[in-house]
C-alpha positions as CSV (number, residue, x, y, z in Angstrom):
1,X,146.1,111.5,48.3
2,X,143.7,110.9,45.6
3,X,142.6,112.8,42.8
4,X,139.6,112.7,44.4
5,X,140.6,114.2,48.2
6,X,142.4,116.8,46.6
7,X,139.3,118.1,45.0
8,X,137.4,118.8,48.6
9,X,136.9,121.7,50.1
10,X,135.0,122.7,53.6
11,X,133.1,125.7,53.7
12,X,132.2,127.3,56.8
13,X,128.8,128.8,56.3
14,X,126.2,130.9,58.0
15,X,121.7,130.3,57.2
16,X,120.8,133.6,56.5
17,X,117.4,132.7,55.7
18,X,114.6,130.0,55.4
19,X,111.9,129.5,53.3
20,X,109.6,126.4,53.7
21,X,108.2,124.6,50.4
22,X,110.1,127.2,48.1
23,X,110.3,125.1,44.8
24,X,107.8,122.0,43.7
25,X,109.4,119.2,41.0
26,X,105.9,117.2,39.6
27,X,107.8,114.0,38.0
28,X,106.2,111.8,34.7
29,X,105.1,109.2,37.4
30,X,102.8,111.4,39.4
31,X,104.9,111.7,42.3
32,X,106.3,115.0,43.4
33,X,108.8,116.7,45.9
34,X,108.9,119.5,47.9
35,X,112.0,122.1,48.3
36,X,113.1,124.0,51.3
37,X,115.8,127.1,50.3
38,X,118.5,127.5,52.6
39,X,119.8,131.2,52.2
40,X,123.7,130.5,53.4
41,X,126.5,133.4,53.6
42,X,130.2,131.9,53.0
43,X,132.6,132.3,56.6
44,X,135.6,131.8,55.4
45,X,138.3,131.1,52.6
46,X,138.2,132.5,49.1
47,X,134.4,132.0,48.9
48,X,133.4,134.9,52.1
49,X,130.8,136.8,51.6
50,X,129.2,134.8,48.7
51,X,125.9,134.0,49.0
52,X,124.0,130.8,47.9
53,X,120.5,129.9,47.7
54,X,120.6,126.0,48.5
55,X,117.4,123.5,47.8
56,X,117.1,120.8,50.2
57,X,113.9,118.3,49.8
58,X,111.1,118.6,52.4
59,X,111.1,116.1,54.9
60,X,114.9,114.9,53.9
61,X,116.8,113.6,56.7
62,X,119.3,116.5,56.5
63,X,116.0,119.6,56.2
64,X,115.8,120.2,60.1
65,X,119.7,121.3,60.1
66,X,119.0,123.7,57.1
67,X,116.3,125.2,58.9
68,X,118.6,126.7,61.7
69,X,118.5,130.2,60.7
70,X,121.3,132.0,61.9
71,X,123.6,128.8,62.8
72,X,126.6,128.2,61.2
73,X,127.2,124.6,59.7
74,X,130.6,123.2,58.2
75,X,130.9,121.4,54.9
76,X,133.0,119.3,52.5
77,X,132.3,120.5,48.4
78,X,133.8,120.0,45.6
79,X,134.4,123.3,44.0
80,X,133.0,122.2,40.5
81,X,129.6,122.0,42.6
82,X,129.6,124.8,43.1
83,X,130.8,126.8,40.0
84,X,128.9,130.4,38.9
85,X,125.9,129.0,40.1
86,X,124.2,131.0,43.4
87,X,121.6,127.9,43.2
88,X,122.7,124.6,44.4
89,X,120.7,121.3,46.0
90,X,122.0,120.2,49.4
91,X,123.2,117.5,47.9
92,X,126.5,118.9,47.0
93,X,127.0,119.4,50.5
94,X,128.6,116.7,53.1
95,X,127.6,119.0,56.6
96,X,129.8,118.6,59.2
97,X,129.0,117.5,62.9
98,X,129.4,121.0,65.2
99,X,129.6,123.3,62.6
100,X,132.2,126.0,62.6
């Protein structure tokens, strides 16, 4: 096993709440993107019961599966993604076919 491998984690999570177009980012070259938030409740392991607030760009090809309010998704993270943050991008995320 790799360094890398060791340092994955899934987390089995629960959308709590959506919210469309939450956060803007305007970049030098006039071009901008959109933000969902995911609200997501932590299932299982050491992380239950923690709440994140996760940003996932508008239109992405992953956005329709953060929208699912009240489904619960699967993931692989690496722990240092996630830190002592509560505010994370979906791109720390690797979801899971089936969820839980």
């Amino acid at each position: 096993m790799t360094h890398h491998e060791q340092d994955i984690m899934e987390l089995n999570f629960e959308i709590i709440a959506h919210q469309h177009d939450a956060m803007f980012d305007d970049y030098e070259d006039g071009t901008s993107q959109s933000y969902d938030v995911a609200t997501i409740r932590i299932l299982t392991g050491p992380q239950t019961g923690r709440t994140y607030h996760v940003y996932v760009p508008s239109g992405g090809p992953e956005s329709e599966a953060w929208r699912q309010t009240g489904s619960a998704l699967a993931a692989d993270v690496r722990p240092e993604d996630l830190g002592d943050q509560d505010v994370l991008f979906s791109g720390a995320f690797v979801l899971k076919e089936g969820g839980q």
